[in-house]
CHARMM-style PDB file with segment names, atoms N, HN, CA, C and O in Angstrom:
ATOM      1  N   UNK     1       8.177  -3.279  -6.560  1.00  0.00      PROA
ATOM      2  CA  UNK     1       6.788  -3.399  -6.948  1.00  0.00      PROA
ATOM      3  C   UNK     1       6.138  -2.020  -6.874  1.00  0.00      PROA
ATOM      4  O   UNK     1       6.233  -1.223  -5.941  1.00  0.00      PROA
ATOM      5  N   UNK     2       5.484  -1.877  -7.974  1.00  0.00      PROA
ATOM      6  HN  UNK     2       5.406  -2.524  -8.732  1.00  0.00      PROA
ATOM      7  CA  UNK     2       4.280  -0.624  -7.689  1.00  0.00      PROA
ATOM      8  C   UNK     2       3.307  -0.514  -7.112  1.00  0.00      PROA
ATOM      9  O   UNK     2       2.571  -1.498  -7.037  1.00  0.00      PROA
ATOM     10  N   UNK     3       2.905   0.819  -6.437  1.00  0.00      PROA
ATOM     11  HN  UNK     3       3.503   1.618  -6.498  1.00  0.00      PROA
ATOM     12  CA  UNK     3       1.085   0.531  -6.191  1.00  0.00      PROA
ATOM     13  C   UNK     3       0.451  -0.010  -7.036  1.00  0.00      PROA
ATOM     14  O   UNK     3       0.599  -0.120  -8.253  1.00  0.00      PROA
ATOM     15  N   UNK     4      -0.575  -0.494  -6.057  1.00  0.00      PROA
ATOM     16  HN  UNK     4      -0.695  -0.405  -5.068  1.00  0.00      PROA
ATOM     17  CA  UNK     4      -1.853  -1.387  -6.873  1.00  0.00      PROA
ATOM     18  C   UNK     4      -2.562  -0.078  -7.670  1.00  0.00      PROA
ATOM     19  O   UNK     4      -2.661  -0.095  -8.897  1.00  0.00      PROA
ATOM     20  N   UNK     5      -3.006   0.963  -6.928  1.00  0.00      PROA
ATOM     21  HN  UNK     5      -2.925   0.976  -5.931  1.00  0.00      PROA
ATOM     22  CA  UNK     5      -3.272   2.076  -7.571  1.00  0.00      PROA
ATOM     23  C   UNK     5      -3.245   2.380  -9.428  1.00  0.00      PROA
ATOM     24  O   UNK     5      -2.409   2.083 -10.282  1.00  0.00      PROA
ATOM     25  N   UNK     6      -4.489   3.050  -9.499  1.00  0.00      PROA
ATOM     26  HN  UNK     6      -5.168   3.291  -8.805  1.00  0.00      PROA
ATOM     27  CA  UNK     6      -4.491   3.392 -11.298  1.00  0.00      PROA
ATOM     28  C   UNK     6      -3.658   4.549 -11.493  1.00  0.00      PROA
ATOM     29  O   UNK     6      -3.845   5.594 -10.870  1.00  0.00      PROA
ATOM     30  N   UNK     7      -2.955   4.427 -12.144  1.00  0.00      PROA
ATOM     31  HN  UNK     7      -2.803   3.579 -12.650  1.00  0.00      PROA
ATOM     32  CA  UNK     7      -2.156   5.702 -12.341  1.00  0.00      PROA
ATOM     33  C   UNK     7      -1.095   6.107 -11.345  1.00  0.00      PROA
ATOM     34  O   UNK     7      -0.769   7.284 -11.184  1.00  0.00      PROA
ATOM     35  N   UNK     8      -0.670   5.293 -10.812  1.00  0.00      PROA
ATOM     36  HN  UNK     8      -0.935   4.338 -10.942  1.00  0.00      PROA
ATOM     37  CA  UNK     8       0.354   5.313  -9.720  1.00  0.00      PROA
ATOM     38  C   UNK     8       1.714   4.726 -10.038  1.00  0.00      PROA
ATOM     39  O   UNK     8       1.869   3.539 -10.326  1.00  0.00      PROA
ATOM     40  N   UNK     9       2.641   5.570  -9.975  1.00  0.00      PROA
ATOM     41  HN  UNK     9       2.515   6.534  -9.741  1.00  0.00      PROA
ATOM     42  CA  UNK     9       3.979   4.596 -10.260  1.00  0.00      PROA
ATOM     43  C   UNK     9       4.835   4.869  -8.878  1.00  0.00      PROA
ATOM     44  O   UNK     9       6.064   4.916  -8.833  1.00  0.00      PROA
ATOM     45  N   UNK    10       4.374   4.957  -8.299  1.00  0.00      PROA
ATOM     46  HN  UNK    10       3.376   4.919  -8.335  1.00  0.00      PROA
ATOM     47  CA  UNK    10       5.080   4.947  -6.626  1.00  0.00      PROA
ATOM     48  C   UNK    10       5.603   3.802  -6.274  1.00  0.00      PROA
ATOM     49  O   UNK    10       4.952   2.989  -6.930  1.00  0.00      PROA
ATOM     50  N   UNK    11       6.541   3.096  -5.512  1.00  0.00      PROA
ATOM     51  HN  UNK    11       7.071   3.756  -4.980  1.00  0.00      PROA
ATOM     52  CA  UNK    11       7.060   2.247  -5.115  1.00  0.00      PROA
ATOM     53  C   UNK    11       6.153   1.860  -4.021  1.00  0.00      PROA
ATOM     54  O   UNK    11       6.101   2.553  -3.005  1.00  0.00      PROA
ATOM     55  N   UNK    12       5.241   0.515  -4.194  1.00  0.00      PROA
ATOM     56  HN  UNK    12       5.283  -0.048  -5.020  1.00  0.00      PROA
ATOM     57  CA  UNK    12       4.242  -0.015  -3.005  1.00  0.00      PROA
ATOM     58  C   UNK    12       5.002  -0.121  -1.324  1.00  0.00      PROA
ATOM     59  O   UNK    12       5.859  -1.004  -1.291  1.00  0.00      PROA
ATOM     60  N   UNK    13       4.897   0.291  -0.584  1.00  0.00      PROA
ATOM     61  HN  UNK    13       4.201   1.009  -0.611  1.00  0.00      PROA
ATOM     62  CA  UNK    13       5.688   0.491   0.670  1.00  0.00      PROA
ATOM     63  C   UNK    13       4.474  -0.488   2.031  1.00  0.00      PROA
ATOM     64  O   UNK    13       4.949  -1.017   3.036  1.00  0.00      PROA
ATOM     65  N   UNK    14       3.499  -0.499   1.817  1.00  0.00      PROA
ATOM     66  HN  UNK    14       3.113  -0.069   1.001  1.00  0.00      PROA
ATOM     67  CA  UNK    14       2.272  -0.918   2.538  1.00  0.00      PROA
ATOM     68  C   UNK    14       1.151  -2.047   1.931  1.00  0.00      PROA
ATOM     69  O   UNK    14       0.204  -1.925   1.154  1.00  0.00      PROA
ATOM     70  N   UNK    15       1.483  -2.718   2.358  1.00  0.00      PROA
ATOM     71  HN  UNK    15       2.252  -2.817   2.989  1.00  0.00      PROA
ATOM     72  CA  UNK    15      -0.185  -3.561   2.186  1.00  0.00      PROA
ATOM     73  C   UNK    15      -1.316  -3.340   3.091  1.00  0.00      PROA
ATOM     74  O   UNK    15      -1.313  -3.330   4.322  1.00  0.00      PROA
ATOM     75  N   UNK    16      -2.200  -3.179   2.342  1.00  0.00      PROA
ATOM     76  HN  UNK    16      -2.202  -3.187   1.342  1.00  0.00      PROA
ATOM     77  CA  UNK    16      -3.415  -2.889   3.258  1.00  0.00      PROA
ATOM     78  C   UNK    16      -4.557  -4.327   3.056  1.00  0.00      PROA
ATOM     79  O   UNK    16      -4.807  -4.970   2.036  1.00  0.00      PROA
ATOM     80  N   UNK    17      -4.999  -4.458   4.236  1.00  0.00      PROA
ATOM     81  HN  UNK    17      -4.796  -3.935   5.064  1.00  0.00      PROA
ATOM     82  CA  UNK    17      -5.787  -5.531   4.700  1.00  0.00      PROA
ATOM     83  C   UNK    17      -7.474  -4.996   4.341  1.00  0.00      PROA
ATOM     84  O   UNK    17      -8.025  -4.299   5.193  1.00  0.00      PROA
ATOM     85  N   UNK    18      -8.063  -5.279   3.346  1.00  0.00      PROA
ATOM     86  HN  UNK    18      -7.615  -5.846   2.655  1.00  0.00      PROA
ATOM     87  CA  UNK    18      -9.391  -4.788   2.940  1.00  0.00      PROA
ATOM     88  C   UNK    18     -10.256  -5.936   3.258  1.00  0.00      PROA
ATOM     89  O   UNK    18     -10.344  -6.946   2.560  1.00  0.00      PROA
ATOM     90  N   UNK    19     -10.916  -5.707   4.403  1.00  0.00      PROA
ATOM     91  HN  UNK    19     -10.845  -4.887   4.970  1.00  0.00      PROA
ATOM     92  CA  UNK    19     -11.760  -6.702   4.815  1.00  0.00      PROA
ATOM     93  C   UNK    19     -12.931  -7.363   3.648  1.00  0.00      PROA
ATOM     94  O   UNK    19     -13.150  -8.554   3.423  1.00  0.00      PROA
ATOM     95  N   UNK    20     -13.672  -5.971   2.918  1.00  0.00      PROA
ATOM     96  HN  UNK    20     -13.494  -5.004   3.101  1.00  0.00      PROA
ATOM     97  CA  UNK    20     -14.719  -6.219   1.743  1.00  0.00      PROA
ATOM     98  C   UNK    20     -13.887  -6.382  -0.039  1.00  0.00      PROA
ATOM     99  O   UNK    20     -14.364  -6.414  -1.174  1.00  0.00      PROA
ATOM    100  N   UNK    21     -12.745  -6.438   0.400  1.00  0.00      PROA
ATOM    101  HN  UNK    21     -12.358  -6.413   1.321  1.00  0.00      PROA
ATOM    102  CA  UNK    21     -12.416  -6.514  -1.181  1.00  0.00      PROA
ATOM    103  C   UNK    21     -10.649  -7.022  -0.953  1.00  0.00      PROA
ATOM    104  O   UNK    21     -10.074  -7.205   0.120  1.00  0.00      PROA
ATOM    105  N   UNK    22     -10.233  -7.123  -1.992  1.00  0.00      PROA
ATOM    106  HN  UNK    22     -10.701  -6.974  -2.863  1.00  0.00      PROA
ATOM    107  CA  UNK    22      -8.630  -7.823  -2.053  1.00  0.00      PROA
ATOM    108  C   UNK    22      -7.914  -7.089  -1.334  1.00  0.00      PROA
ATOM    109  O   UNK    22      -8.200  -5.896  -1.242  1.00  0.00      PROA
ATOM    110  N   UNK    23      -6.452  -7.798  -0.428  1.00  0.00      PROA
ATOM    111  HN  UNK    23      -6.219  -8.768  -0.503  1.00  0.00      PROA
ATOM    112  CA  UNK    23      -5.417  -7.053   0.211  1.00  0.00      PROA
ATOM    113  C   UNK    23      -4.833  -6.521  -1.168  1.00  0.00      PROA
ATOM    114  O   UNK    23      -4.941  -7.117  -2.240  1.00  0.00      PROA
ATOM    115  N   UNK    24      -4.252  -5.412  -0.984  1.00  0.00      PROA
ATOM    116  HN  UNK    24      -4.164  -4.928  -0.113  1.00  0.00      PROA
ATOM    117  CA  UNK    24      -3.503  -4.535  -2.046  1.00  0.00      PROA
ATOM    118  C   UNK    24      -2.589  -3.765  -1.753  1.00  0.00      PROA
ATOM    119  O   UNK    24      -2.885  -2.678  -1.258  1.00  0.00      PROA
ATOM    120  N   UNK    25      -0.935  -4.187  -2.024  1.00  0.00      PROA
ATOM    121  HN  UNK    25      -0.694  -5.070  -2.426  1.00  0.00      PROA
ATOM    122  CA  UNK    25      -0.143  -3.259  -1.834  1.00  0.00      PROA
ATOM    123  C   UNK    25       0.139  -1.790  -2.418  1.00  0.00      PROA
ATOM    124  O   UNK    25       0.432  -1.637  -3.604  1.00  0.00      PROA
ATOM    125  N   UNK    26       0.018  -0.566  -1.391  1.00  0.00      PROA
ATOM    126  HN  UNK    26      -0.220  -0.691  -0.428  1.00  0.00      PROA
ATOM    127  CA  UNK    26       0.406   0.658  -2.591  1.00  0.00      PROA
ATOM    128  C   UNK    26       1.217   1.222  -2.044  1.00  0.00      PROA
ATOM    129  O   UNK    26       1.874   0.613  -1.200  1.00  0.00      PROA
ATOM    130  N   UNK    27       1.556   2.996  -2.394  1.00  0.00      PROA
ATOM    131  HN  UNK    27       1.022   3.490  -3.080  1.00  0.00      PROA
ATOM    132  CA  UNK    27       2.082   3.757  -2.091  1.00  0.00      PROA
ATOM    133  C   UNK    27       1.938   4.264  -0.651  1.00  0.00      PROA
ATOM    134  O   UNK    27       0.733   4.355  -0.414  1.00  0.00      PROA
ATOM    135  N   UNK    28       2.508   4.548   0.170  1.00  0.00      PROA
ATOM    136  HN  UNK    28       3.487   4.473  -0.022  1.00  0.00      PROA
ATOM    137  CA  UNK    28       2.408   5.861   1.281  1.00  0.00      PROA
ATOM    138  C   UNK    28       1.259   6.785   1.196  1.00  0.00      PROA
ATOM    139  O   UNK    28       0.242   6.848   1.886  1.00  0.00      PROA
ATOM    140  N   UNK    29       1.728   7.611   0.014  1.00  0.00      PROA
ATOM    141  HN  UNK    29       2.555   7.560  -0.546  1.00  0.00      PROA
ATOM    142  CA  UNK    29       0.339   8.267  -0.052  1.00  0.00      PROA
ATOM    143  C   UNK    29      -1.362   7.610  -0.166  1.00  0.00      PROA
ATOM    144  O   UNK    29      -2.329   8.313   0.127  1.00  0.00      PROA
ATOM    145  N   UNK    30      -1.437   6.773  -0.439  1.00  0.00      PROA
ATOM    146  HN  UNK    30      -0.651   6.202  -0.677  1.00  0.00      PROA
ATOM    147  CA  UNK    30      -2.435   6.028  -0.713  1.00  0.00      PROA
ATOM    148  C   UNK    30      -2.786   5.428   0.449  1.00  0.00      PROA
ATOM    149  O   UNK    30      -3.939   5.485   0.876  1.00  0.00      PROA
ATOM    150  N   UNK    31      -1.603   4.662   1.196  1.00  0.00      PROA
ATOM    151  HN  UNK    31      -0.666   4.616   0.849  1.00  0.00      PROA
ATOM    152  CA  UNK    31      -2.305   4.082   2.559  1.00  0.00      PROA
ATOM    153  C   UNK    31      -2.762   5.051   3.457  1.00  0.00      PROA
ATOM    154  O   UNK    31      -3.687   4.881   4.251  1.00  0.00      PROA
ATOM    155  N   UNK    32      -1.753   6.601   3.251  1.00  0.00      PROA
ATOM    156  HN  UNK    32      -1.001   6.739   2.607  1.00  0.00      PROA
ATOM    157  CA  UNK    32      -2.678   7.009   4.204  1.00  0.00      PROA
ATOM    158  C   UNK    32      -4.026   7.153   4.070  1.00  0.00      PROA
ATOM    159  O   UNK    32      -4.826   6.931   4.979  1.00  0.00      PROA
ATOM    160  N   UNK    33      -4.379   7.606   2.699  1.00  0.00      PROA
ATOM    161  HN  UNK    33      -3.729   7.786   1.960  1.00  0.00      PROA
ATOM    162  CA  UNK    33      -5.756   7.684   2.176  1.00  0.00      PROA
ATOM    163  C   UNK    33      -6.571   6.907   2.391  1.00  0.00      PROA
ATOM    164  O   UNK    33      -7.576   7.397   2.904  1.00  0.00      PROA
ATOM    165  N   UNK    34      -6.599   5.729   2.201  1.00  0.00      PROA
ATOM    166  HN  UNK    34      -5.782   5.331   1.784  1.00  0.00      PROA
ATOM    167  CA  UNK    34      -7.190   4.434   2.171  1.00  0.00      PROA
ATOM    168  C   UNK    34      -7.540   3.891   3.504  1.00  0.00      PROA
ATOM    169  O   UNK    34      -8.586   3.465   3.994  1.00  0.00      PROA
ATOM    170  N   UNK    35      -5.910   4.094   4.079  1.00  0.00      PROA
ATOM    171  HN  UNK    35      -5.060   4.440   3.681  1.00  0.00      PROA
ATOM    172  CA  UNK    35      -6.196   3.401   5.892  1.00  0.00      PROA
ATOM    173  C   UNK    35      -7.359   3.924   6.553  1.00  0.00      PROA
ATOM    174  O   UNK    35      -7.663   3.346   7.597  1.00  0.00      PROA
ATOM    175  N   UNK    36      -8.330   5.223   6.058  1.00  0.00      PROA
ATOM    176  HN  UNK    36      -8.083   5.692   5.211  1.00  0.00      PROA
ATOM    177  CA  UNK    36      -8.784   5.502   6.947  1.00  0.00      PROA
ATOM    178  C   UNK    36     -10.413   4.930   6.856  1.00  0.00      PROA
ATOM    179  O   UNK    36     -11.335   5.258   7.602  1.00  0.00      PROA
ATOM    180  N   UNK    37     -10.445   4.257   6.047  1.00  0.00      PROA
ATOM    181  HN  UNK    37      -9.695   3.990   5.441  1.00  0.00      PROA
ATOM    182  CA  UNK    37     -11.574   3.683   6.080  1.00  0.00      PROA
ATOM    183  C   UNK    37     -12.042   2.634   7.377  1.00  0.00      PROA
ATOM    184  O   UNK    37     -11.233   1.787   7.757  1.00  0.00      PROA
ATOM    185  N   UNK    38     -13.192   2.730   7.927  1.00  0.00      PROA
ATOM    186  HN  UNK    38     -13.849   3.418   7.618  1.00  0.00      PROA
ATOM    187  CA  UNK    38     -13.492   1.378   8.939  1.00  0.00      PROA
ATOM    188  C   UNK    38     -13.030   0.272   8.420  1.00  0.00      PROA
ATOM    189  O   UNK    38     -13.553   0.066   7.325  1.00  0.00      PROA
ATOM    190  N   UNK    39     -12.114  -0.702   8.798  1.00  0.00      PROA
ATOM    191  HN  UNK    39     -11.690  -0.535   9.688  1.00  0.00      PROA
ATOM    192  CA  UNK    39     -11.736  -1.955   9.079  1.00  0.00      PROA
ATOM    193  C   UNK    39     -10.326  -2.531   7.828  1.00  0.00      PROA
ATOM    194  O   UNK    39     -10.050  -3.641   7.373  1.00  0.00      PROA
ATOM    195  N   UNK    40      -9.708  -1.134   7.627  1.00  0.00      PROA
ATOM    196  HN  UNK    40      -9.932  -0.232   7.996  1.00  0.00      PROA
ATOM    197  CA  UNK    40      -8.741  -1.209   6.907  1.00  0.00      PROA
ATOM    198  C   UNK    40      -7.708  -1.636   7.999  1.00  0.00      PROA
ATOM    199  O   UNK    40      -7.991  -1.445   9.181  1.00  0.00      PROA
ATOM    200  N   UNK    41      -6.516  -2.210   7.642  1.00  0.00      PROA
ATOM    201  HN  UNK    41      -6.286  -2.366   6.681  1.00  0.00      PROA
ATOM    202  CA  UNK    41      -5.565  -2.294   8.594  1.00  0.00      PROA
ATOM    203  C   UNK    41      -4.193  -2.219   7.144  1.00  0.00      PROA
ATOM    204  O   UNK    41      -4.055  -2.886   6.119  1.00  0.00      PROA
ATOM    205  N   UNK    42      -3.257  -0.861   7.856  1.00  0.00      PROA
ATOM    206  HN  UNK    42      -3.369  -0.318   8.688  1.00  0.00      PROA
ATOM    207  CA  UNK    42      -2.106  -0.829   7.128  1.00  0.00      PROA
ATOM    208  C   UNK    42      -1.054  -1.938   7.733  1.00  0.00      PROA
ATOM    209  O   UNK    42      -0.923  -2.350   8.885  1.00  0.00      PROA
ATOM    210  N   UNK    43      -0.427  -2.232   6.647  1.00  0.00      PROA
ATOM    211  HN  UNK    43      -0.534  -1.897   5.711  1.00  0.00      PROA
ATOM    212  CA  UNK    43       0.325  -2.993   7.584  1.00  0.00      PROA
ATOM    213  C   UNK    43       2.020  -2.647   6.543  1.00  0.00      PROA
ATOM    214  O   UNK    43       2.118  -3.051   5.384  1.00  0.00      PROA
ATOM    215  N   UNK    44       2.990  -1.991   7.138  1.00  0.00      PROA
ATOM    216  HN  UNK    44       2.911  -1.664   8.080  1.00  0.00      PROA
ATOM    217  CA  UNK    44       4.128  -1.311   6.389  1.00  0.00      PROA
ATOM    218  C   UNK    44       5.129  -2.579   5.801  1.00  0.00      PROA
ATOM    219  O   UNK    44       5.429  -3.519   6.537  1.00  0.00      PROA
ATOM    220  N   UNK    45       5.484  -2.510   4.748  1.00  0.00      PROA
ATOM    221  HN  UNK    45       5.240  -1.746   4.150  1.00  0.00      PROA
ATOM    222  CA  UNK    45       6.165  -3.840   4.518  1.00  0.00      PROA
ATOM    223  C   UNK    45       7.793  -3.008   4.998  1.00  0.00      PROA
ATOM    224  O   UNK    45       8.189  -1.879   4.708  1.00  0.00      PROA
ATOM    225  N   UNK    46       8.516  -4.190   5.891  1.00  0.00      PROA
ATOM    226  HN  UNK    46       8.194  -5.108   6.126  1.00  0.00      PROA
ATOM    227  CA  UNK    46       9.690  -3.606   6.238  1.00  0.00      PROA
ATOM    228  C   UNK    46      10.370  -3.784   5.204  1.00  0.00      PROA
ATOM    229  O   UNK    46      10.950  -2.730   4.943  1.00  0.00      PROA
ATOM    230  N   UNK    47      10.667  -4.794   4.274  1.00  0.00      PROA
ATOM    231  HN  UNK    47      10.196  -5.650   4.486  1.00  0.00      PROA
ATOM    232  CA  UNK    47      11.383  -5.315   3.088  1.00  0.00      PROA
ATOM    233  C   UNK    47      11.119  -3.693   1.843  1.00  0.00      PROA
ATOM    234  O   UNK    47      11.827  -3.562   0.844  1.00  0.00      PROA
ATOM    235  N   UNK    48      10.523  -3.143   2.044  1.00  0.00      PROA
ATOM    236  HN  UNK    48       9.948  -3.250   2.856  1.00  0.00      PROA
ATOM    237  CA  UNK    48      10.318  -2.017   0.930  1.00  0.00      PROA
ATOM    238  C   UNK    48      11.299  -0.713   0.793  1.00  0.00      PROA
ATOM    239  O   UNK    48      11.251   0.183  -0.050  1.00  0.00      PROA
ATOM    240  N   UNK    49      12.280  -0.901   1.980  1.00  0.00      PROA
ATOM    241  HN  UNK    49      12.320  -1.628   2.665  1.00  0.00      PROA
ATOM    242  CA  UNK    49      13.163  -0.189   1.326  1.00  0.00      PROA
ATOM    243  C   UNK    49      14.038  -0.198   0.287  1.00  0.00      PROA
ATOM    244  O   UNK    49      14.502   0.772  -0.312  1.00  0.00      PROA
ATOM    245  N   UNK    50      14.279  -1.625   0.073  1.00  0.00      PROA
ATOM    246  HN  UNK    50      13.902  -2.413   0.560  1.00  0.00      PROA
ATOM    247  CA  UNK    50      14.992  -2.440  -0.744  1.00  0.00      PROA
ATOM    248  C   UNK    50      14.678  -2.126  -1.922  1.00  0.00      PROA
ATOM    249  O   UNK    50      15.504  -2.208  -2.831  1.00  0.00      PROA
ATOM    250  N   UNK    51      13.202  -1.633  -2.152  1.00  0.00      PROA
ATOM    251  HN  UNK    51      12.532  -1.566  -1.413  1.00  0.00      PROA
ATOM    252  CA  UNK    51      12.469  -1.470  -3.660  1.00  0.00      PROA
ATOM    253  C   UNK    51      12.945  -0.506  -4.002  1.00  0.00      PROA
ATOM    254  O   UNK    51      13.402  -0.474  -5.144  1.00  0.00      PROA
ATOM    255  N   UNK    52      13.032   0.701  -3.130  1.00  0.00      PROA
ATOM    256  HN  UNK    52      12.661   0.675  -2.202  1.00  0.00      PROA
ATOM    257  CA  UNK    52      13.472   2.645  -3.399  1.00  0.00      PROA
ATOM    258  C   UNK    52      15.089   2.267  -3.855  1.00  0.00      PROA
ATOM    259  O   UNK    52      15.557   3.168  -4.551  1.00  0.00      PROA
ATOM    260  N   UNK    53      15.777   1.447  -3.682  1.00  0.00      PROA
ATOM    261  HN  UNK    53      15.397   0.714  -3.116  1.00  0.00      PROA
ATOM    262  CA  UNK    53      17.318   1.484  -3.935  1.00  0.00      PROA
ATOM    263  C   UNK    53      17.533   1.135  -5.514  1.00  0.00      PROA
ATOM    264  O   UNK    53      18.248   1.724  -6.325  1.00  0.00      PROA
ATOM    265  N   UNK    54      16.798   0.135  -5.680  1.00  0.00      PROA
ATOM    266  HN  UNK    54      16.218  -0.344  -5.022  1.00  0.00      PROA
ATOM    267  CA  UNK    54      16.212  -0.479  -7.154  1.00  0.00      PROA
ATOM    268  C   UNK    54      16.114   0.938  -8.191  1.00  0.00      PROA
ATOM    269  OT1 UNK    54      15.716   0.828  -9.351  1.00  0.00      PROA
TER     270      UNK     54
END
């Protein structure tokens, strides 16, 4: 799966928990970006290595 992200073709590695708007899986780079908002919660999908082998 890809990031949710526009313009992103990264392999989604994280779902993030968005309290004011939809959970959305993206990239690494992005969760870090994103996580840092108040009341984000990353949460790493362990199953996503499986996607990078793909």
């Amino acid at each position: 799966m890809e990031c949710s992200e526009d313009d992103c073709d990264r392999p989604a590695t994280v779902k993030l928990h968005v309290p004011w708007d939809e959970n959305r899986l993206v990239c690494a780079p992005h969760a870090r970006v994103l996580g840092q908002q108040d009341g984000v919660v990353a949460d790493p999908r362990p199953d996503s290595a499986d996607d990078l082998l793909e």
